[in-house]
C-alpha positions as CSV (number, residue, x, y, z in Angstrom):
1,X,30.8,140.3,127.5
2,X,31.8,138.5,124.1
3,X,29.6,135.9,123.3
4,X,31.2,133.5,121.0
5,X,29.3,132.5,117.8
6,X,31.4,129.8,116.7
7,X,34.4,127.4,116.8
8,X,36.1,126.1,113.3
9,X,39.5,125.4,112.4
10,X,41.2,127.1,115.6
11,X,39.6,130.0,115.4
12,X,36.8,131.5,117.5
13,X,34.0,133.8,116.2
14,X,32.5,136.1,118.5
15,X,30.9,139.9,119.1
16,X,31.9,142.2,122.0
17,X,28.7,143.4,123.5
18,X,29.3,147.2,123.8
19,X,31.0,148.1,120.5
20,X,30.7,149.4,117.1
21,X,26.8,149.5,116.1
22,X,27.7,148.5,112.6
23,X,27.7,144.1,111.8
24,X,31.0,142.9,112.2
25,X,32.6,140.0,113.8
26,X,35.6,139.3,115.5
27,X,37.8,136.2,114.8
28,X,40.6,134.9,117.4
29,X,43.2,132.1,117.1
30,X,46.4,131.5,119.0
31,X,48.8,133.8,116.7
32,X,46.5,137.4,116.6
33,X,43.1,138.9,115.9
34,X,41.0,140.4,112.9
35,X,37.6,142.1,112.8
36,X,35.3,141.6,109.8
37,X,33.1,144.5,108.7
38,X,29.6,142.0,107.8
39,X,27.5,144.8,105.7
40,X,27.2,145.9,103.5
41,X,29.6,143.3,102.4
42,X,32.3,141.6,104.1
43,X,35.5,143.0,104.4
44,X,38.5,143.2,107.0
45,X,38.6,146.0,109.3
46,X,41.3,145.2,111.9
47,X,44.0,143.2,112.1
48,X,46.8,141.8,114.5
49,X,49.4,138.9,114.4
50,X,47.0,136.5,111.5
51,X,48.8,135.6,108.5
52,X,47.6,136.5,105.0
53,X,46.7,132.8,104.9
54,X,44.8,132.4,108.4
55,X,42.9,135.5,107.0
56,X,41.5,133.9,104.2
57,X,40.7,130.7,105.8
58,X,38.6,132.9,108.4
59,X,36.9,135.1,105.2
60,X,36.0,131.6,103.8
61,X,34.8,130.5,107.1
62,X,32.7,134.1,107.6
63,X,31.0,133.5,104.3
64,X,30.2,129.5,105.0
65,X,28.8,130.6,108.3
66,X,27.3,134.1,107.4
67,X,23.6,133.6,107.9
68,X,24.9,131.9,111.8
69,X,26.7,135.2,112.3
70,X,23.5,137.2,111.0
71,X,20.9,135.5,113.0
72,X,23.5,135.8,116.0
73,X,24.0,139.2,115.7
74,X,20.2,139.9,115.6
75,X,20.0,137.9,119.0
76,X,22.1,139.5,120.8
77,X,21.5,143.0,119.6
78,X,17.7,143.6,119.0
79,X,17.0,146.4,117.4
């Protein structure tokens, strides 16, 4: 299951269900894939296929839409 958080600028935002304990998100558009590390700050962990430029518009759109991903992340994994 990977719920998506979010739609913006041709990319979707969204968590895989059964993964990495540690906050991240993962961020999809038509040309490839990245996965953001969320704490303790954000930073890239993966990537495939994105430009340098489609990776900064999806940092830009992480930090806009950080507290979403946040309060997301806690819904879907409880502690």
């Amino acid at each position: 299951m990977s719920p998506t958080i979010f739609r913006a600028a041709g990319f979707r935002f969204y968590f895989f269900s059964r993964e990495e304990p540690r906050m991240h998100v993962h961020v999809q558009n038509q040309h490839g894939e990245a996965q953001f590390w969320l704490t303790p700050h954000i930073e890239l962990a993966k990537i495939t296929g994105l430009s340098q430029h489609e990776i900064t518009e999806a940092y830009s759109l992480i930090m806009e839409h950080h507290n979403d991903i946040h309060n997301a992340w806690m819904q879907h994994f409880p502690r």
